[in-house]
Biopython code that builds the backbone (N, CA, C, O; Angstrom):
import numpy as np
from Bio.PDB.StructureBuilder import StructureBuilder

atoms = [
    (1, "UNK", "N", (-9.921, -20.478, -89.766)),
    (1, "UNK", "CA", (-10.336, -20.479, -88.373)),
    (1, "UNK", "C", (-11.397, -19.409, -88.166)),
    (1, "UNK", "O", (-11.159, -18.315, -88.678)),
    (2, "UNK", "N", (-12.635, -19.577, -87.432)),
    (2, "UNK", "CA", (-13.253, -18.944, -87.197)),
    (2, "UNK", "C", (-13.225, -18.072, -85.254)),
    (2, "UNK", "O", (-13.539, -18.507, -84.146)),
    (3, "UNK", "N", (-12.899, -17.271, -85.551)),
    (3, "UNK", "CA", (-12.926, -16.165, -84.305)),
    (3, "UNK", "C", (-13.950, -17.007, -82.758)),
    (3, "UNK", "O", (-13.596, -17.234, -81.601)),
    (4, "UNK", "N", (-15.134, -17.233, -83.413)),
    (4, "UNK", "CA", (-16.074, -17.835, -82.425)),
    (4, "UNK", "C", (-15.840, -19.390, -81.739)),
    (4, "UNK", "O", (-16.505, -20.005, -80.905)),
    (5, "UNK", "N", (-14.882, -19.655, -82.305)),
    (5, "UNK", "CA", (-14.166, -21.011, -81.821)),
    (5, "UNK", "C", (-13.001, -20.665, -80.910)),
    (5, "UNK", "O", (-12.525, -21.665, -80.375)),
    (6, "UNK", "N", (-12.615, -19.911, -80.699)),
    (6, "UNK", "CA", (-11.852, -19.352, -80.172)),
    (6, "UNK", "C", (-11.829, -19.451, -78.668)),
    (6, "UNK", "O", (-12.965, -19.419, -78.196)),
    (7, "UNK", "N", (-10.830, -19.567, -77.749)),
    (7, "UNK", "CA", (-11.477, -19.431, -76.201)),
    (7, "UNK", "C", (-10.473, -18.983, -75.849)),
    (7, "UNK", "O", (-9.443, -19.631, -76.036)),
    (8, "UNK", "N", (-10.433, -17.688, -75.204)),
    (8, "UNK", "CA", (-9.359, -16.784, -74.614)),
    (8, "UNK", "C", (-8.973, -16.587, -73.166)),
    (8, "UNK", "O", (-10.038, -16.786, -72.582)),
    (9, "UNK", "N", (-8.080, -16.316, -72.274)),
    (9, "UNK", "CA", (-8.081, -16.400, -71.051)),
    (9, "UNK", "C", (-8.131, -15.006, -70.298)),
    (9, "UNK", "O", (-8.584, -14.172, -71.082)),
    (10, "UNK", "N", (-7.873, -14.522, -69.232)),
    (10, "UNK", "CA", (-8.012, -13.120, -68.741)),
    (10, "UNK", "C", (-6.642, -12.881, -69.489)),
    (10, "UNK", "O", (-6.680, -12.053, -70.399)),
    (11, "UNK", "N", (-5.696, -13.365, -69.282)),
    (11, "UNK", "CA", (-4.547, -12.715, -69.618)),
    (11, "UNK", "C", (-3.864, -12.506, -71.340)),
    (11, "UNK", "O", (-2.757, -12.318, -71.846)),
    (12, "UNK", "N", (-5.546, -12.705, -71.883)),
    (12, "UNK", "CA", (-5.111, -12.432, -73.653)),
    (12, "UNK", "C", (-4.306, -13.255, -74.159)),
    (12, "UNK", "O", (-3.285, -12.870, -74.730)),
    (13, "UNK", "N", (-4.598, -14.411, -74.047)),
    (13, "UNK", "CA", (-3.741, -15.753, -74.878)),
    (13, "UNK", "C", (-5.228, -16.326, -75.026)),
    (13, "UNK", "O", (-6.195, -16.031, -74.324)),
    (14, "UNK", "N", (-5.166, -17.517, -76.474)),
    (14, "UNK", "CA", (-6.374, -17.869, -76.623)),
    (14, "UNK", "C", (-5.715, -19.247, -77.397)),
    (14, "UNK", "O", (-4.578, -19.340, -77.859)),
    (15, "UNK", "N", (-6.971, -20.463, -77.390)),
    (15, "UNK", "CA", (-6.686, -21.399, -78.312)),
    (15, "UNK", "C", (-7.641, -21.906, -79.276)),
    (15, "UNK", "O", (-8.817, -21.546, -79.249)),
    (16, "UNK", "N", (-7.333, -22.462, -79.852)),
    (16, "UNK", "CA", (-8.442, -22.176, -81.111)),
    (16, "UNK", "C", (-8.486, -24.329, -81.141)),
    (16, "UNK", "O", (-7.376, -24.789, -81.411)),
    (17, "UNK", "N", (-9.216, -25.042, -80.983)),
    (17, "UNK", "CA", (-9.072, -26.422, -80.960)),
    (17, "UNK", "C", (-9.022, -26.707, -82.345)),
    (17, "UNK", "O", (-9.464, -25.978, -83.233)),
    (18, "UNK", "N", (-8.305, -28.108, -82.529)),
    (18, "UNK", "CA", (-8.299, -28.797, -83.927)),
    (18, "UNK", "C", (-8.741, -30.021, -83.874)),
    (18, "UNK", "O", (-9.325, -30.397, -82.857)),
    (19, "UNK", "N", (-8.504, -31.076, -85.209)),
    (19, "UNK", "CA", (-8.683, -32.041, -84.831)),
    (19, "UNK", "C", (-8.374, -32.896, -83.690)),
    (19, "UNK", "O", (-7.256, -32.644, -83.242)),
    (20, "UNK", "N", (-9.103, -33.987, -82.962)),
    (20, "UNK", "CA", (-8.588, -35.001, -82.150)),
    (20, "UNK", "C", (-8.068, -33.899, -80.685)),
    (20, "UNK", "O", (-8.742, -32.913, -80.386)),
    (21, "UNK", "N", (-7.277, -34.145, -80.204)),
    (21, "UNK", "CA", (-6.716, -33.268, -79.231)),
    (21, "UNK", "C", (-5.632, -32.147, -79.237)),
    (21, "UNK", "O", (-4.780, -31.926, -78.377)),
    (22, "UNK", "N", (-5.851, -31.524, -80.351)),
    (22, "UNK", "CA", (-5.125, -30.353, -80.703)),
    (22, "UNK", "C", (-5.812, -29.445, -80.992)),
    (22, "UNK", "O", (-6.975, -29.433, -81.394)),
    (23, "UNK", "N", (-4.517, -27.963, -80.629)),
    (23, "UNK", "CA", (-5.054, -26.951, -81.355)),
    (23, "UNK", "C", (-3.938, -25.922, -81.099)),
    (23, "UNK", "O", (-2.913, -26.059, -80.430)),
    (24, "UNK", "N", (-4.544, -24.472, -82.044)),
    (24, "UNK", "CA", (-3.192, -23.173, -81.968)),
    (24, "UNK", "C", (-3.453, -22.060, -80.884)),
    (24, "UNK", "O", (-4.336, -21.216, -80.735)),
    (25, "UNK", "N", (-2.313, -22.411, -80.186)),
    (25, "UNK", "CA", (-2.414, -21.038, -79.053)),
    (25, "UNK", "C", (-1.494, -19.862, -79.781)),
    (25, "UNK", "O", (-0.519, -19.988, -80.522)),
    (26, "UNK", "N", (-2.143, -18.714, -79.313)),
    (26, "UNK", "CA", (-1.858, -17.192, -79.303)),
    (26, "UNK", "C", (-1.843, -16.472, -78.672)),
    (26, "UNK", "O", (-1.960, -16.868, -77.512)),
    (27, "UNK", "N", (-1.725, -15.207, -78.814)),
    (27, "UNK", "CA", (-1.742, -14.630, -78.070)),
    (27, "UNK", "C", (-3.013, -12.869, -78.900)),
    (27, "UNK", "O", (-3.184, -12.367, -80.011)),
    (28, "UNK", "N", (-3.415, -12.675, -77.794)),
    (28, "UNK", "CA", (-4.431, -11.164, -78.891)),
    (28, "UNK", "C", (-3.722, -10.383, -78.946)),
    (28, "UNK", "O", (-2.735, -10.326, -78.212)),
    (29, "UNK", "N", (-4.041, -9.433, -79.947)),
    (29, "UNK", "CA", (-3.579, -8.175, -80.593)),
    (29, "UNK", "C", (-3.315, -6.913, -79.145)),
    (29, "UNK", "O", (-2.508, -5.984, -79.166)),
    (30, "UNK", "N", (-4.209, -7.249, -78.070)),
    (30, "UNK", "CA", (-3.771, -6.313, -77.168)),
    (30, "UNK", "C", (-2.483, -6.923, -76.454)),
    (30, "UNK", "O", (-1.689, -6.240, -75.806)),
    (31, "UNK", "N", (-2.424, -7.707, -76.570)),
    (31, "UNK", "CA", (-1.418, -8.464, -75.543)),
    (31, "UNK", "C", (-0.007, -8.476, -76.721)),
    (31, "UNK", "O", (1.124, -8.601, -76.250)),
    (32, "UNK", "N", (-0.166, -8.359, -77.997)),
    (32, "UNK", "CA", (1.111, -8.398, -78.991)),
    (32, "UNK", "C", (1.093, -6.712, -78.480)),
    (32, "UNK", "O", (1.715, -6.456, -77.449)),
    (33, "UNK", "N", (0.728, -6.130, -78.852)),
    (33, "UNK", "CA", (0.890, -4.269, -78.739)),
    (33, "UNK", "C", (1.751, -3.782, -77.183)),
    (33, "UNK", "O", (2.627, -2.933, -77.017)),
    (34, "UNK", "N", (0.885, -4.983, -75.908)),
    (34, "UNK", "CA", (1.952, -4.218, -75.065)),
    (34, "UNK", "C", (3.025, -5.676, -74.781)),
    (34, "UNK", "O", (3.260, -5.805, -73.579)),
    (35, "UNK", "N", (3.332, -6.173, -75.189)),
    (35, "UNK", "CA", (4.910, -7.001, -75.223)),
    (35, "UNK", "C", (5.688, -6.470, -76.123)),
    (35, "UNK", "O", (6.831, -6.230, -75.734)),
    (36, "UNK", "N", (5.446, -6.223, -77.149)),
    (36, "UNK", "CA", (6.485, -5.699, -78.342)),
    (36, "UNK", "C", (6.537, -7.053, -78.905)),
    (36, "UNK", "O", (5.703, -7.958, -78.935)),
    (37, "UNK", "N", (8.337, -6.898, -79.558)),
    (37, "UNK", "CA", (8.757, -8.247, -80.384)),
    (37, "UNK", "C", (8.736, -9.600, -79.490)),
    (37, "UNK", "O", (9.776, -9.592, -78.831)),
    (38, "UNK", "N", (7.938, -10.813, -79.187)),
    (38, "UNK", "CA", (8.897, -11.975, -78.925)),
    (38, "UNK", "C", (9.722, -12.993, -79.620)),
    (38, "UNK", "O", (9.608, -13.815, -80.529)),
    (39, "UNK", "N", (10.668, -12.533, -78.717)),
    (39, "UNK", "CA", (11.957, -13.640, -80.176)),
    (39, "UNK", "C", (12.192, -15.073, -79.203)),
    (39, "UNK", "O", (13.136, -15.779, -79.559)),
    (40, "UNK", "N", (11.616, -15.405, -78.343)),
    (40, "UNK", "CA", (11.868, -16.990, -78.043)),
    (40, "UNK", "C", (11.022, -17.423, -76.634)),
    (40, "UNK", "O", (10.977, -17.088, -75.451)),
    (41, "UNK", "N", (10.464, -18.272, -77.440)),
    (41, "UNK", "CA", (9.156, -19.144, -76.864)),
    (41, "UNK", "C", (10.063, -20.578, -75.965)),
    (41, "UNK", "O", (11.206, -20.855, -76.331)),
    (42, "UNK", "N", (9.602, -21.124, -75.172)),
    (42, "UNK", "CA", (9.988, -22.357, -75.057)),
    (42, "UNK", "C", (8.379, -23.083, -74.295)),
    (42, "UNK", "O", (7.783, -22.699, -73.288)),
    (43, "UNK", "N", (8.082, -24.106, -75.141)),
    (43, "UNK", "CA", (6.867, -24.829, -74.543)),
    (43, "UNK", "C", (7.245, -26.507, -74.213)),
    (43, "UNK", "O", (8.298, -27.053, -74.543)),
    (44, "UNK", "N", (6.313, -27.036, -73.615)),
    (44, "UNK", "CA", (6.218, -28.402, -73.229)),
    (44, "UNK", "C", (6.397, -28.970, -74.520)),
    (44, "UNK", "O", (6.162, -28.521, -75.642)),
    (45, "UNK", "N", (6.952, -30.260, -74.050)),
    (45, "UNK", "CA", (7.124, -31.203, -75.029)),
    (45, "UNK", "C", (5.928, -31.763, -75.977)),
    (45, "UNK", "O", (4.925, -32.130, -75.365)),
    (46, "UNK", "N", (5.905, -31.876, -77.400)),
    (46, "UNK", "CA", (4.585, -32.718, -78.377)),
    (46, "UNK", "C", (3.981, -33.257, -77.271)),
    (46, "UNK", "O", (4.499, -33.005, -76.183)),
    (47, "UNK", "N", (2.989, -33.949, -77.309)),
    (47, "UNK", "CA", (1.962, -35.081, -76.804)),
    (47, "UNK", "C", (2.177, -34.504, -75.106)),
    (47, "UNK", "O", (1.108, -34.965, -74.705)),
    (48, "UNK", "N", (2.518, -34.131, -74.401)),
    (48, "UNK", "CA", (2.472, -33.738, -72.947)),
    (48, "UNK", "C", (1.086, -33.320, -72.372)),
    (48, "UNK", "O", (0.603, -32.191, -72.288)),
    (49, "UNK", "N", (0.647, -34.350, -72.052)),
    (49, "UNK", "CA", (-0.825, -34.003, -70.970)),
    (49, "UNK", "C", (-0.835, -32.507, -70.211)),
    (49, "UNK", "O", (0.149, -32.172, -69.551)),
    (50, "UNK", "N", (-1.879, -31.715, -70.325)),
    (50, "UNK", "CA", (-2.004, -30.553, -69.389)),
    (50, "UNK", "C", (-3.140, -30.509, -69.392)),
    (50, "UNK", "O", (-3.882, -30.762, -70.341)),
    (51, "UNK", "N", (-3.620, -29.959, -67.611)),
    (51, "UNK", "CA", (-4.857, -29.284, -67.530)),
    (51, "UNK", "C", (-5.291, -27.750, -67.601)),
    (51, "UNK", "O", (-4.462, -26.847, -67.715)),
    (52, "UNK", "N", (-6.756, -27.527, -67.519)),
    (52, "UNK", "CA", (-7.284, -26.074, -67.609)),
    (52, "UNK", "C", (-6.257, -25.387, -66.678)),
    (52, "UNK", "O", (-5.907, -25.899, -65.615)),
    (53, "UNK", "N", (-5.647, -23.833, -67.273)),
    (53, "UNK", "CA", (-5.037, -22.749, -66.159)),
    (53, "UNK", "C", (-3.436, -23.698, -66.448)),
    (53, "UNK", "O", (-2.531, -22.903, -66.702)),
    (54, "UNK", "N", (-3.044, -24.939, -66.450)),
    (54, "UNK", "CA", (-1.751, -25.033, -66.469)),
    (54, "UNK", "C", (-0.894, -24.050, -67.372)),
    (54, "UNK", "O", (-1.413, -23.594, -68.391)),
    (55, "UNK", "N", (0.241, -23.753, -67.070)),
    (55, "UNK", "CA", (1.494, -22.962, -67.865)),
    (55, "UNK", "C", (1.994, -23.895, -68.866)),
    (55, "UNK", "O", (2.632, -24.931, -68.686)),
    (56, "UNK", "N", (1.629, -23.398, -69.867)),
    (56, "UNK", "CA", (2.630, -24.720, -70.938)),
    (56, "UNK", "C", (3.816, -23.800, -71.226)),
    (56, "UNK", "O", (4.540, -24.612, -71.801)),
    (57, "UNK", "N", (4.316, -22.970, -71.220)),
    (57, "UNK", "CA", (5.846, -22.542, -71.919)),
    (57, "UNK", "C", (6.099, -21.353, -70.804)),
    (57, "UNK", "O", (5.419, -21.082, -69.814)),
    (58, "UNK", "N", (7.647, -20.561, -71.436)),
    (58, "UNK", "CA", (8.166, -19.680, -70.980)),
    (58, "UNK", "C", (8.228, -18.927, -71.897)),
    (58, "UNK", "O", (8.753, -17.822, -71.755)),
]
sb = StructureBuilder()
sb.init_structure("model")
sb.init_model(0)
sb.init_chain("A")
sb.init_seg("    ")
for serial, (resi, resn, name, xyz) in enumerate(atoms, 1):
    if name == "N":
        sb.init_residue(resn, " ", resi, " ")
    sb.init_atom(name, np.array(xyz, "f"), 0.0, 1.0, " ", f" {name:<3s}", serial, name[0])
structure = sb.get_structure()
């Protein structure tokens, strides 16, 4: 993955697109430093339509 593909939001989560209509969300290194450990994610279901700014998980 290249860094410049990358598209990040104000709040330091970013996604990086893949093939077809996918891709890997994260989160940045400033935003891991002040959360600490996370031990449990919960996101939307595979294939679930969302738009720009929507919340996909907890």
């Amino acid at each position: 993955m290249n860094p410049k593909e990358y598209k990040y939001t104000q709040e330091h989560e970013w996604i990086c697109p893949e093939s077809g209509d996918k891709g890997k969300v994260g989160i940045t290194d400033y935003a891991q430093s002040q959360l600490g450990d996370i031990v449990f994610i919960e996101l939307l279901s595979p294939g679930t339509q969302v738009e720009q700014s929507q919340k996909i998980g907890e």
